[in-house]
C-alpha positions as CSV (number, residue, x, y, z in Angstrom):
1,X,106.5,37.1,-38.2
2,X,104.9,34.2,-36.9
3,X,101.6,34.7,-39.2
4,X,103.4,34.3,-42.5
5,X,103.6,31.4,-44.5
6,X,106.1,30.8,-47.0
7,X,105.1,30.7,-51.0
8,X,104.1,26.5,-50.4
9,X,101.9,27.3,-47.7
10,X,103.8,26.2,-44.8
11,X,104.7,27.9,-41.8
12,X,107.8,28.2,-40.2
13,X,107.6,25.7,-37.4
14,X,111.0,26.7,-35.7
15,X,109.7,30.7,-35.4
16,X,106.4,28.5,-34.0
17,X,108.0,26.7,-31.4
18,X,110.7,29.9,-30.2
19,X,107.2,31.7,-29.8
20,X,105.7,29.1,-27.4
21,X,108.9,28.6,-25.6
22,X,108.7,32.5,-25.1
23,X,105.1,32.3,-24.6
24,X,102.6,29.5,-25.0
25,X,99.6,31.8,-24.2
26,X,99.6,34.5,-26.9
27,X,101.6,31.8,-29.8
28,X,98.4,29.5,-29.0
29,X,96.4,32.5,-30.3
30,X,98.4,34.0,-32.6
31,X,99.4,30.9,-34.5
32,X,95.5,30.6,-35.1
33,X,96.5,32.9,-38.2
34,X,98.4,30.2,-40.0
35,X,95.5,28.1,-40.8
36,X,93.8,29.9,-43.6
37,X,90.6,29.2,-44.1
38,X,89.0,28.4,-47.3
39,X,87.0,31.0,-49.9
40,X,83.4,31.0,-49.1
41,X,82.4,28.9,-51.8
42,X,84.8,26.0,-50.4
43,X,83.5,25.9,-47.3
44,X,81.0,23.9,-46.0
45,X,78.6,22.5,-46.9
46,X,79.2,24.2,-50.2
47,X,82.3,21.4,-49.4
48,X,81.0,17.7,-49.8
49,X,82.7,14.5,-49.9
50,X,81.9,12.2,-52.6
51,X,81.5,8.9,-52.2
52,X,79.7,5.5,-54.1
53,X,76.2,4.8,-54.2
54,X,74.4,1.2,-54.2
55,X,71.6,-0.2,-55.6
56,X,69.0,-1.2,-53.1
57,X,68.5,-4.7,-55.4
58,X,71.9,-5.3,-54.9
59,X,72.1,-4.6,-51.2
60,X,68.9,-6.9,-50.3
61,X,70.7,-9.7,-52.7
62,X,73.9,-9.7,-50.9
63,X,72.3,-9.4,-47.5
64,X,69.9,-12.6,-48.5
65,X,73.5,-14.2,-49.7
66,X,74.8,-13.5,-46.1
67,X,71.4,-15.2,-44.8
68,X,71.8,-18.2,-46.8
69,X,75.0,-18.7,-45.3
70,X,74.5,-18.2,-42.6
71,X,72.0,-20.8,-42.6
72,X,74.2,-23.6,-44.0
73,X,73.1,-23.0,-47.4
74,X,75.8,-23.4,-50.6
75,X,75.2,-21.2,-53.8
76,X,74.8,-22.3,-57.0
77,X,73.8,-20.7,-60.7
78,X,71.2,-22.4,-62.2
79,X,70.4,-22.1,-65.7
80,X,69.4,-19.1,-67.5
81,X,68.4,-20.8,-71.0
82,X,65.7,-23.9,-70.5
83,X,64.3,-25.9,-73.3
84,X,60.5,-25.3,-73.6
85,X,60.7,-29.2,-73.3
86,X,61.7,-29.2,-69.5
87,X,59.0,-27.2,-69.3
88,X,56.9,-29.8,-69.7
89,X,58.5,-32.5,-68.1
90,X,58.4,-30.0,-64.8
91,X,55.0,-28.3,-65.1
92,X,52.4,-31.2,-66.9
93,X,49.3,-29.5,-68.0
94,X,50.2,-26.3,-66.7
95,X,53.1,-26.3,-69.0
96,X,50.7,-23.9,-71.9
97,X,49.9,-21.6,-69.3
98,X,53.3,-20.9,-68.0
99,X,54.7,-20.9,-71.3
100,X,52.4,-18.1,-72.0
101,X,54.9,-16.2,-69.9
102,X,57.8,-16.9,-71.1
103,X,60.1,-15.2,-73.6
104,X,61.1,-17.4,-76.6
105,X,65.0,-17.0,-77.9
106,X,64.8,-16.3,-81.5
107,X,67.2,-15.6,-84.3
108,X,68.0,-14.9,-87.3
109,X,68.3,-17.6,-90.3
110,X,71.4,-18.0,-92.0
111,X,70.4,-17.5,-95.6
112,X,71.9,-19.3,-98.6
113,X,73.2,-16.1,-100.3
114,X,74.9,-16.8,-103.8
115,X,76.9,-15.2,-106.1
116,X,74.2,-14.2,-109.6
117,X,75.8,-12.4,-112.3
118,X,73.8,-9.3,-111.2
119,X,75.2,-9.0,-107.6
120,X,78.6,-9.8,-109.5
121,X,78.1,-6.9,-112.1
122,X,76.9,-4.6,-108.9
123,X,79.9,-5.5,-107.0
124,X,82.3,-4.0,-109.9
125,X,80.8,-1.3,-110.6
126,X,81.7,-0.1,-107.3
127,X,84.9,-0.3,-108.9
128,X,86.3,-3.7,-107.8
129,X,87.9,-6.2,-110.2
130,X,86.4,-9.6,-108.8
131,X,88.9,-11.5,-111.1
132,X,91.8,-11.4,-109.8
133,X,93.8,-12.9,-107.5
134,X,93.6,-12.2,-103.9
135,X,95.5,-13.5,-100.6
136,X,93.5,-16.0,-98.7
137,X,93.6,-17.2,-95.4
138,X,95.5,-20.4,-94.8
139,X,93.5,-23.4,-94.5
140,X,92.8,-27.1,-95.5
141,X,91.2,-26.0,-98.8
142,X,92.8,-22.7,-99.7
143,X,96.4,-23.1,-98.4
144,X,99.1,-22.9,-101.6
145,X,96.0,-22.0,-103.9
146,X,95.1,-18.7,-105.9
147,X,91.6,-17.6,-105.5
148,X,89.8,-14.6,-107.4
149,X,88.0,-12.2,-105.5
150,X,84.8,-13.9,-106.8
151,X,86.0,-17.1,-105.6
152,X,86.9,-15.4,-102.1
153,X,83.8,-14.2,-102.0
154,X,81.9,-17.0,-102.4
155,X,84.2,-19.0,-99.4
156,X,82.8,-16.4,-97.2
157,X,79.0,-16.6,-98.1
158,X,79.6,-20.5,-97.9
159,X,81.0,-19.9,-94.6
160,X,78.1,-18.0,-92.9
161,X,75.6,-20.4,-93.9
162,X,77.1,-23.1,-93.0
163,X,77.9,-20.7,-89.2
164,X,81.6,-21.0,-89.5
165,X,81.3,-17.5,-89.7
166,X,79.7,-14.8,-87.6
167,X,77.4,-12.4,-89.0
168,X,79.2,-9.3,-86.7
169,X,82.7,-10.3,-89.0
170,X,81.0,-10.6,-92.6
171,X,82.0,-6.5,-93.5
172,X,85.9,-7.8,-92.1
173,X,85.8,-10.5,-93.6
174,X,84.7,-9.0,-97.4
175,X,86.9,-6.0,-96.7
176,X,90.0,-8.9,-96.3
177,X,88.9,-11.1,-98.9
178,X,88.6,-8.1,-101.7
179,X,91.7,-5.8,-100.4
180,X,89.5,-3.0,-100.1
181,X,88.3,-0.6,-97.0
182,X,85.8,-1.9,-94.4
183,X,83.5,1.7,-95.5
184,X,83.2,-0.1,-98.5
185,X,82.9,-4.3,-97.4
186,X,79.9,-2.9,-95.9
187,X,78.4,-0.9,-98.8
188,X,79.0,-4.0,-101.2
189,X,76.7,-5.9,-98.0
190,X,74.5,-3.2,-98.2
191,X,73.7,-2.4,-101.5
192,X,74.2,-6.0,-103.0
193,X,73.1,-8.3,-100.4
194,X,69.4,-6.3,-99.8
195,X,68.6,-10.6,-98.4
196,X,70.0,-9.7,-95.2
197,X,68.7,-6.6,-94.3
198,X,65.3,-8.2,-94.4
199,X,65.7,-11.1,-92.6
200,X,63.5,-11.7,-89.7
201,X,64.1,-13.5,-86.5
202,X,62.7,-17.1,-86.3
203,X,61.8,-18.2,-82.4
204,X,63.4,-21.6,-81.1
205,X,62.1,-24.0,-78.5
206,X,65.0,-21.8,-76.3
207,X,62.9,-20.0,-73.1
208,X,64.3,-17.1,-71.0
209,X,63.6,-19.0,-67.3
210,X,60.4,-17.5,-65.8
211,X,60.7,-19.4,-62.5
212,X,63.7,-20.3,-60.8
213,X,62.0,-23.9,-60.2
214,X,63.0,-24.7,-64.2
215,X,66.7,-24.4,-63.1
216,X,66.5,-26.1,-60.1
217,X,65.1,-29.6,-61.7
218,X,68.0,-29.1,-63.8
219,X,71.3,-28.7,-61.3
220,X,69.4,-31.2,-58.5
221,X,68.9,-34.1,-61.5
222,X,72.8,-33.8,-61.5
223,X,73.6,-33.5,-58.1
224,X,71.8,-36.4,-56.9
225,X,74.2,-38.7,-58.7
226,X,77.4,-36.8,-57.7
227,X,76.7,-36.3,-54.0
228,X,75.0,-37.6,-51.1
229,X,71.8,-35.8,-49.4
230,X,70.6,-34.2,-47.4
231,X,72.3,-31.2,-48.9
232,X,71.1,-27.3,-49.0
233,X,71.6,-24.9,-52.2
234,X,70.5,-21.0,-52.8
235,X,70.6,-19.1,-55.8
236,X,69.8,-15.4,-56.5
237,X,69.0,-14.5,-59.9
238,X,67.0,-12.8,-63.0
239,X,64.2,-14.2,-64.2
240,X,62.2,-13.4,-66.9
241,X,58.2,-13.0,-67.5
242,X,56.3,-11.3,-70.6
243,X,54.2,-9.5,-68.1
244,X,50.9,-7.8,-70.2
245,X,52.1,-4.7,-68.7
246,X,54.8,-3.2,-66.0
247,X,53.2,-1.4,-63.2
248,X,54.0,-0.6,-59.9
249,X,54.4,-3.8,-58.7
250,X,55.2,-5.6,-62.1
251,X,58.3,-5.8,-63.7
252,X,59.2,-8.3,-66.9
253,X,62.4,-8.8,-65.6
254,X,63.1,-9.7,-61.5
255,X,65.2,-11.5,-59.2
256,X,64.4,-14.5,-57.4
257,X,66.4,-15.7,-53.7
258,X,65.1,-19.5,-54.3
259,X,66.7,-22.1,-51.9
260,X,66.0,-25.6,-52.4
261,X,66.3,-28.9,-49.5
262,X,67.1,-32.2,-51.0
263,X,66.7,-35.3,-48.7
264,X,65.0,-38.0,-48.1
265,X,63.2,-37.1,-44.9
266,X,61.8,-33.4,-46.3
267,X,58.3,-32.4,-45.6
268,X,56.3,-29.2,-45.8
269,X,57.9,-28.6,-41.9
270,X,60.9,-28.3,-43.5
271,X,59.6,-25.0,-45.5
272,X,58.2,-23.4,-42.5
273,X,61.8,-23.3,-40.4
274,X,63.2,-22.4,-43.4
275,X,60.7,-18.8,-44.3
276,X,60.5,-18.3,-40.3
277,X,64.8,-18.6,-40.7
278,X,65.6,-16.6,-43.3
279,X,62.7,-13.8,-42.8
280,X,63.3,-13.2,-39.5
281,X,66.7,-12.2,-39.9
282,X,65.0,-8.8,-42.6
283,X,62.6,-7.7,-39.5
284,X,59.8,-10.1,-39.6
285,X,57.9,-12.0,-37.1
286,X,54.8,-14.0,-36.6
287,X,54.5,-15.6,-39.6
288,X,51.7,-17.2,-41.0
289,X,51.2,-20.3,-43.4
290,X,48.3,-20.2,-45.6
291,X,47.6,-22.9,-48.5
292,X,48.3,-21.3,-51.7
293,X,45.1,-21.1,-54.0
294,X,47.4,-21.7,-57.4
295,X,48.4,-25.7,-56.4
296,X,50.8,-25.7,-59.4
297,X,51.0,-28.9,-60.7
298,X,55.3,-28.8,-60.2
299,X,54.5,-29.1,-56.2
300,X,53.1,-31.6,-54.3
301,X,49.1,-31.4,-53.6
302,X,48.4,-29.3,-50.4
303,X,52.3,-28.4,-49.6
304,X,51.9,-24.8,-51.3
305,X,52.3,-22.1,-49.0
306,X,52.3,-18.8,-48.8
307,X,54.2,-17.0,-46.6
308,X,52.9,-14.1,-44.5
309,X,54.8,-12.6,-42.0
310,X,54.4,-9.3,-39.8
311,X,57.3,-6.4,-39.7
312,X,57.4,-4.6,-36.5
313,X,58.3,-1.5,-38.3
314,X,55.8,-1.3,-41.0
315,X,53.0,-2.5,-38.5
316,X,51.4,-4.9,-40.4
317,X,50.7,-8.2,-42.3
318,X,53.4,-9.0,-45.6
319,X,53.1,-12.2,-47.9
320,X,56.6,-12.3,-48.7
321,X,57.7,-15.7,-50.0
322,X,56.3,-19.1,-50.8
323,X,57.1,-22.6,-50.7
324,X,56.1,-26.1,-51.2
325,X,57.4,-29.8,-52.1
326,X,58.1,-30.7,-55.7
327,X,56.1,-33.3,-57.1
328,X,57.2,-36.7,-57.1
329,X,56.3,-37.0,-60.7
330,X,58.2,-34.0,-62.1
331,X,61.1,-35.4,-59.8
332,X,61.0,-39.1,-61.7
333,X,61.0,-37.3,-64.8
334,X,64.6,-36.1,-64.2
335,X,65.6,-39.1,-62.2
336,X,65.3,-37.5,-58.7
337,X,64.3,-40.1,-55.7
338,X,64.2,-38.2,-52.8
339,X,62.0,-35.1,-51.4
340,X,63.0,-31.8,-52.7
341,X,61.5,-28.2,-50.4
342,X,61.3,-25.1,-52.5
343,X,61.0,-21.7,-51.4
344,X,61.3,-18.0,-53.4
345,X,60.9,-14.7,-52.6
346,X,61.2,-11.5,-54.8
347,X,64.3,-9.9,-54.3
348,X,62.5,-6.4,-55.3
349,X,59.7,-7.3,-53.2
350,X,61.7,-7.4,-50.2
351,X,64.2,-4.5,-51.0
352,X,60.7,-2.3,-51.8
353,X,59.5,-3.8,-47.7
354,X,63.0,-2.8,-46.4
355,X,63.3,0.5,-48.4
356,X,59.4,1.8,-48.1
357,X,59.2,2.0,-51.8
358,X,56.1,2.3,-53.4
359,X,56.6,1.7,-56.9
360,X,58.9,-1.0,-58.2
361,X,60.1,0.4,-61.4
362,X,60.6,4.3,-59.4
363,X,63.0,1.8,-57.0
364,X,65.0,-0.3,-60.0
365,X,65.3,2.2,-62.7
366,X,65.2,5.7,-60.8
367,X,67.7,7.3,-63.8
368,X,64.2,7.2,-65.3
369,X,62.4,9.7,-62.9
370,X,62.5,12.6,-60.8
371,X,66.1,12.7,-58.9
372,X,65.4,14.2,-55.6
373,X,68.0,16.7,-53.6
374,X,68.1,16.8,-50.2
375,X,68.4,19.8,-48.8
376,X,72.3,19.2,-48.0
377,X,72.5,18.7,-52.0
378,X,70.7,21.9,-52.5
379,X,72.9,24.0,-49.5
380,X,76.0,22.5,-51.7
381,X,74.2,24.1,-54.8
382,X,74.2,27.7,-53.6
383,X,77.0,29.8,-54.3
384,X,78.3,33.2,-53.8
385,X,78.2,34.7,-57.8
386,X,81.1,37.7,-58.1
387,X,83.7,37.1,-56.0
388,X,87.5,38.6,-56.5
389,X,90.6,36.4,-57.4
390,X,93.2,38.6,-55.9
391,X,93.9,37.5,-52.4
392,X,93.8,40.9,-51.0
393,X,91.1,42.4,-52.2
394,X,88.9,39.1,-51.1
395,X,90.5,39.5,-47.8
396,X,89.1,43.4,-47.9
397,X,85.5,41.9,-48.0
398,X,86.6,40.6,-45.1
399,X,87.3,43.8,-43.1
400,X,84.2,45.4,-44.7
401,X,81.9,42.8,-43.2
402,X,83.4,43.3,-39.7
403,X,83.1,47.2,-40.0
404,X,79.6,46.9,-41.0
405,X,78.3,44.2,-38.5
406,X,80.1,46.7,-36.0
407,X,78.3,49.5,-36.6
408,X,75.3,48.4,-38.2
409,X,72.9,50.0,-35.1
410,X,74.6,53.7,-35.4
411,X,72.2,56.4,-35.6
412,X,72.5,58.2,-38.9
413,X,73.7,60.6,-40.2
414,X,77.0,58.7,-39.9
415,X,79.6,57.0,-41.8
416,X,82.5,55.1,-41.5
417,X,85.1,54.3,-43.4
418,X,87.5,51.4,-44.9
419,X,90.6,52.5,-46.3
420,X,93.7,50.3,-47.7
421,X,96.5,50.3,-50.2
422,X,96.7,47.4,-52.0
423,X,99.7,46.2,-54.7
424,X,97.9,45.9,-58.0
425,X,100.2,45.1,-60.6
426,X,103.8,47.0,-60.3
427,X,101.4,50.1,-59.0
428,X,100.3,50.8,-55.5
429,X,96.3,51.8,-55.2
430,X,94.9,53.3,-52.4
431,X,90.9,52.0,-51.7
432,X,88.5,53.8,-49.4
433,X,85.0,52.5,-48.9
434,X,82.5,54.9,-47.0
435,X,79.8,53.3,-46.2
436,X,77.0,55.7,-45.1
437,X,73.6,56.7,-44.3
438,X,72.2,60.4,-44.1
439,X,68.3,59.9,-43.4
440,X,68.4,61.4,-39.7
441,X,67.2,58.9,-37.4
442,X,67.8,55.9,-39.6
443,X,70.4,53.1,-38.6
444,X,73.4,52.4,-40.6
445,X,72.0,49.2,-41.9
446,X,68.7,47.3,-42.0
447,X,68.3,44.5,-40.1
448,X,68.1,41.9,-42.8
449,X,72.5,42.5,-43.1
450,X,72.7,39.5,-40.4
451,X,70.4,37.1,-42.1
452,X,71.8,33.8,-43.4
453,X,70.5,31.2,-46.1
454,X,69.2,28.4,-44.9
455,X,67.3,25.1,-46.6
456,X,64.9,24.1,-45.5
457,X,62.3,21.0,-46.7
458,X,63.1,22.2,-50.1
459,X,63.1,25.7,-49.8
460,X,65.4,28.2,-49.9
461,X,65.0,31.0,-46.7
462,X,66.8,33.5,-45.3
463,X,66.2,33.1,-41.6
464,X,67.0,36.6,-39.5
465,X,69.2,36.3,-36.2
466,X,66.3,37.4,-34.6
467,X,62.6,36.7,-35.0
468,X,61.7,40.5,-33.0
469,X,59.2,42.4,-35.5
470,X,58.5,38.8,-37.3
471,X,54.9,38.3,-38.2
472,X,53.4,35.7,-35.4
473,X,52.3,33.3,-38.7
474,X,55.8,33.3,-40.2
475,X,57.9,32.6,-37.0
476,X,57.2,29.0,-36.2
477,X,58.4,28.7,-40.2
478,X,61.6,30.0,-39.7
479,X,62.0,28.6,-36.3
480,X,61.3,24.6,-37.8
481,X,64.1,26.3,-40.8
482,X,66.7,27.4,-38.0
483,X,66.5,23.8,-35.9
484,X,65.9,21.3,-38.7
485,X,67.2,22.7,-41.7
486,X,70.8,22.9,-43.8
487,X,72.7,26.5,-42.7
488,X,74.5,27.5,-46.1
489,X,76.7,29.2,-43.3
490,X,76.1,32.9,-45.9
491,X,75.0,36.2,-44.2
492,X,73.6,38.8,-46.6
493,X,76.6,41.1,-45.6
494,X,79.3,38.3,-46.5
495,X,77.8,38.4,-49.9
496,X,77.5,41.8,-50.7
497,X,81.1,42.4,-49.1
498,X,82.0,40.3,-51.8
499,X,80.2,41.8,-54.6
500,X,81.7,44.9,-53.8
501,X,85.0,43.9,-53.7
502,X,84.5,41.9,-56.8
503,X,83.5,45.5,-58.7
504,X,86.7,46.9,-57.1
505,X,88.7,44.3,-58.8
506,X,87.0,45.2,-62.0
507,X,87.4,49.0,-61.5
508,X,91.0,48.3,-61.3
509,X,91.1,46.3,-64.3
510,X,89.3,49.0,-66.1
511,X,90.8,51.8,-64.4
512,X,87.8,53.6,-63.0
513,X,87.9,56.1,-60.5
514,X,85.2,55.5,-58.5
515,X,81.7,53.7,-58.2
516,X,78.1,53.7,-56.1
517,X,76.8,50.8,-54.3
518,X,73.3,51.0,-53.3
519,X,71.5,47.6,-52.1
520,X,67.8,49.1,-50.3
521,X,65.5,45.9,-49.8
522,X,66.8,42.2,-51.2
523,X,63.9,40.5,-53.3
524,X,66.0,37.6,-54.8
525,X,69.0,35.7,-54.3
526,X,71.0,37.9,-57.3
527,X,70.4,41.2,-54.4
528,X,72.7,39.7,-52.4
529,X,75.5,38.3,-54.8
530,X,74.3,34.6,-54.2
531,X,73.2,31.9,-57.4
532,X,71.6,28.7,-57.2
533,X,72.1,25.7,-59.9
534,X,70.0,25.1,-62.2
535,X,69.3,21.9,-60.6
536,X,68.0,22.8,-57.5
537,X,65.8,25.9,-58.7
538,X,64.7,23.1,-61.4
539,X,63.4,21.1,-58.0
540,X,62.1,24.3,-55.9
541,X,59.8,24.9,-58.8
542,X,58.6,21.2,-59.8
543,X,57.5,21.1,-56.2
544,X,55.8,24.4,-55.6
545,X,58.4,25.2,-52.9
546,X,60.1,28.7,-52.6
547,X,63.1,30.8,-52.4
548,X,62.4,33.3,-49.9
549,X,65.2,35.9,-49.3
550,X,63.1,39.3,-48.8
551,X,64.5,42.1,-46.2
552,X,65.9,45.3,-45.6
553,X,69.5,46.1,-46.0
554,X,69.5,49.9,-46.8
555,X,72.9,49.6,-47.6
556,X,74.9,52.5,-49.3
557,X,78.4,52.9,-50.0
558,X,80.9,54.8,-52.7
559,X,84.4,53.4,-53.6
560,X,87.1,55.4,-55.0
561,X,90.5,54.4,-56.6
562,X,93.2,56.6,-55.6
C-alpha cells in the first residue's frame, strides 16, 4: 500500500512513483498519508525553536563600535587601574571631589608569620613529626640539602611574606612540604595560623577609573611621541563610581563610548560634528549644545557641552552625551602639545533610549526581577495532560473527535458508536465507544466541544467558533483574543478524545471491562485534559490576569473492553 511506511519511517518511493505514473491525481492525495503528523503536544506552537539571546548593553556597544568606524575612528583599551596621583595631575582642585567617587584597590598585608614553639607543638599534635626530613623543591638554596618539616615550613612562611608565594597556594604548598593531605595543610593554616584569618584589607593609592578621561591622558601622553596627529581613537568600557545609592538611573558600575581628537587645529567645532555624527546614526536629530554647568577643571573654560538631541520616535528632547577640550594644563602635565576633543556618552543610557527602558538596573541585571512570557511562551506552556503511548489507541482519539464534531447537532435521544480492534500485546481487544445523550430534545454535544485555547495579553481563554448566544460585554473580548492573540491550535474535543483514550490504555493495562465518561460543563483547564506550567500560571496570577475555559460540553460516553 502506498500509505505504509516501513519500520524507519520512510516510504517506499518506487510504489510512490508507479502510483503517479498510473495516476497523478488520486497518488497526489493519497500520498498526503505518508507525512505523519506530529502528537498534539509537538505541534505548534507547543513546538518552538530555540535560539540565543543578547544583551541590550552589548548590542548598543557593538553598534557604537560599528559607528566609530565608521567615522574613521581606531579603538583602543585604556586603562582600567589609575594611580590616585594622575588624578591629580588631570583633575587639580577637583581632584578631592572626584576621588570621593572612586573605589580604592586594597589588599591584604602579607604578615610576618613565624614558627613559636606553641604553633610547633599544635602542628604535632595533629599528629605530624616536624623533625624529619622531607623532599624539597629544587632551588638555589635547597637543591642537594635535607630540610625538616619545621625547616620546610618555615621556607614557605618566608616565602609569602616576602610575595614569592601566593596566598591561594599556601594549603598546596604546606600539604607538599609536610607529605600530608591538602584536608589537613589547611586545618594546620586554620587552626595554627588564627593571624591570617583576621587580617584586614589595607587600601592603596590604586583607583578603579571613574571617568574614561583618567585613561585617556594616559594612552594620548604615549601616543603623541610614537605617532603623528591629527589622529582619532574610541574606546568602550566599564567604569566605576561609589554611587550613595543605585536607582533607576544609577548604577556603580557603567560603560562609557568615549572618543577622543588629538591635533593641533581642534576646537569645540570639532565636538559638535562629532555628537551630531555619531548620534544621528541611533535616531537623533536636531541637536542642541548647551554650556555644561559643572566646568570641570580637566576641560578647557567654556568648551563643556552638553549634548541634547531630539529622537523622532520618542518625540522629544534627550541630553545624551557631552564633550569639551582638555585643558592645556592637565595636557603639559603629561607632556601633550596639541588640542585634545573629548566626548562620552553612557552606553546604558543610550541602550535604555533605544530599548524604552525605564529602569537601568530592570534593563542590565533582569535575572534579578520578574521574567515576562509572551503569550507565544505561555501558548508553548500549555499541554494536553493524559495522553496514550500506543500509536493506535492515540490514533482512535482521532476517529472519536471526527465522529463527534460530525454529529454534535443530532437531536437526542441518539447515539453513535466507535468500534475497533486493536493488537494489545499478543491479544486482540475489541473497543466500542457509544457516545450518547438521552434527554429528548437535547443535542448530542454542547456547543463549547469546538472551542479552542487561545492566549491572549496574558490570559488564558477559550474562544467559541462562534460568538451566537455570547453576552454583547464579553464578545469584543474574545474577538480582540481570536485576531491578536496566540491559538494553542487545542479544541475541547481533541482533549477529551485524548483523555479517553488515555483511560482505555489504562483499562487495558489493568484489565477492566468497561468505564463511564461524563464531562457536563468545563470550569478549568483539568475538565478538558489540558495543564499549564507552573511558570505561566505563576505569571497569570502575579498579574491579576485569568484563565477562562467555562462552557458546555454535556458530553457522555461508556467504553467497554471486549
Amino acid at each position: 500500500m502506498v500509505n505504509e511506511k516501513n519500520e524507519t519511517g520512510r516510504f517506499n518511493k518506487e510504489e510512490v512513483l508507479k502510483l503517479a505514473e498510473q495516476d497523478f491525481e488520486k497518488a497526489w492525495k493519497e500520498t498526503k498519508d505518508l507525512i505523519k503528523p506530529k502528537r498534539i503536544n509537538s505541534r505548534y506552537p507547543r513546538l518552538q525553536s530555540t535560539y540565543g539571546k543578547t544583551h541590550p548593553i552589548n548590542d548598543t556597544i557593538e553598534s557604537l563600535r560599528q559607528a566609530y568606524l565608521r567615522m574613521g575612528f581606531e579603538e583602543y583599551m585604556n586603562p582600567v587601574i589609575v594611580d590616585e596621583r594622575d588624578i591629580y595631575k588631570q583633575f587639580g582642585p577637583e581632584a578631592m571631589a572626584v576621588l570621593d567617587r572612586c573605589f580604592y584597590l586594597a589588599g591584604l598585608p602579607r604578615p610576618d608569620v613565624g614558627l613559636s614553639d606553641e604553633k610547633i607543638k599544635a602542628i604535632k599534635n595533629l599528629g605530624i613529626d616536624l623533625d624529619k626530613a622531607v623532599k624539597t623543591a629544587d632551588t638555589k638554596s635547597t637543591k642537594n640539602k635535607k630540610l625538616t618539616g619545621k625547616e620546610a615550613l618555615q621556607n614557605i612562611l618566608h616565602g609569602y611574606k616576602k610575595g614569592t608565594l601566593d596566598g591561594d597556594d599556601l594549603v598546596l604548598e604546606i600539604s607538599n612540604a609536610l607529605e600530608i593531605s591538602s584536608e589537613m595543610g589547611l586545618k594546620i593554616l586554620d587552626d595554627v595560623f588564627p593571624e591570617f584569618k583576621e587580617l584586614k584589607a589595607v587600601a592603596s593609592s590604586l583607583t578603579l577609573r571613574s571617568h574614561m578621561t583618567s585613561g585617556w591622558f594616559l594612552t594620548i601622553s604615549d601616543l603623541v611621541k610614537k605617532r603623528s596627529t591629527p589622529f582619532k581613537l574610541f574606546s568602550i568600557d566599564r567604569c566605576f563610581r561609589r554611587e550613595q545609592k543605585e536607582d533607576k538611573s544609577h548604577l556603580m558600575t557603567y560603560h562609557s563610548a568615549s572618543c577622543a581628537i588629538v591635533g593641533e587645529n581642534i576646537d569645540i567645532n570639532d565636538g559638535k560634528v562629532i555628537a551630531e555624527s555619531l548620534l544621528s546614526q541611533f535616531g537623533f536629530t536636531n541637536f542642541k549644545f548647551i554650556p555644561d554647568d559643572k566646568k570641570s577643571k580637566y576641560y578647557t573654560p567654556e568648551t563643556q557641552t552638553e549634548v541634547y538631541a531630539y529622537h523622532e520616535e520618542l518625540g522629544e528632547w534627550i541630553e545624551v552625551a557631552t564633550f569639551g577640550i582638555y585643558s592645556p594644563i592637565a595636557l603639559s602635565k603629561y607632556g601633550i602639545d596639541v588640542p585634545v576633543m573629548n566626548l562620552g556618552l553612557g552606553v546604558e543610557r543610550l541602550a535604555m533610549i533605544k530599548g524604552k527602558f525605564t529602569d537601568v538596573r530592570e534593563m542590565v541585571y533582569p535575572q534579578f526581577y520578574e521574567y515576562k512570557l509572551s503569550d507565544r511562551d505561555m501558548a508553548s506552556m500549555i499541554n494536553v495532560d493524559k495522553m496514550p503511548v500506543i500509536d493506535e489507541i492515540y490514533n482512535l482519539s482521532n476517529e472519536l473527535t471526527n465522529i463527534c464534531i460530525e454529529n454534535k447537532d443530532e437531536i437526542a435521544p441518539c447515539e453513535f458508536i466507535l468500534q475497533k480492534e486493536i493488537e494489545f500485546g499478543e491479544i486482540s481487544k475489541n473497543i466500542i465507544i457509544n457516545v450518547f445523550e438521552k434527554e429528548e430534545g437535547k443535542k448530542l454535544l454542547g456547543p463549547s466541544i469546538l472551542n479552542e485555547i487561545y492566549v491572549y495579553d496574558g490570559n488564558i481563554i477559550g474562544i467559541p467558533e462562534s460568538f451566537d448566544g455570547v453576552k454583547e460585554e464579553f464578545k469584543e473580548f474574545l474577538q480582540n483574543g481570536k485576531d491578536n492573540g496566540v491559538n494553542t491550535n487545542i479544541t475541547y474535543i481533541e482533549a477529551i478524545s485524548l483523555k479517553i483514550a488515555s483511560k482505555i490504555e489504562e483499562a487495558l493495562i489493568s484489565n477492566t471491562k468497561e468505564f463511564k465518561i461524563k464531562i457536563p460543563i468545563v470550569r478549568s483547564l483539568s475538565d478538558i485534559n489540558l495543564k499549564v506550567d507552573d511558570l505561566a500560571m505563576k505569571q497569570i496570577m502575579s498579574n491579576s490576569k485569568m484563565v477562562d475555559v467555562r462552557g458546555p460540553v454535556f458530553l457522555n460516553a461508556t467504553v467497554k473492553i471486549e
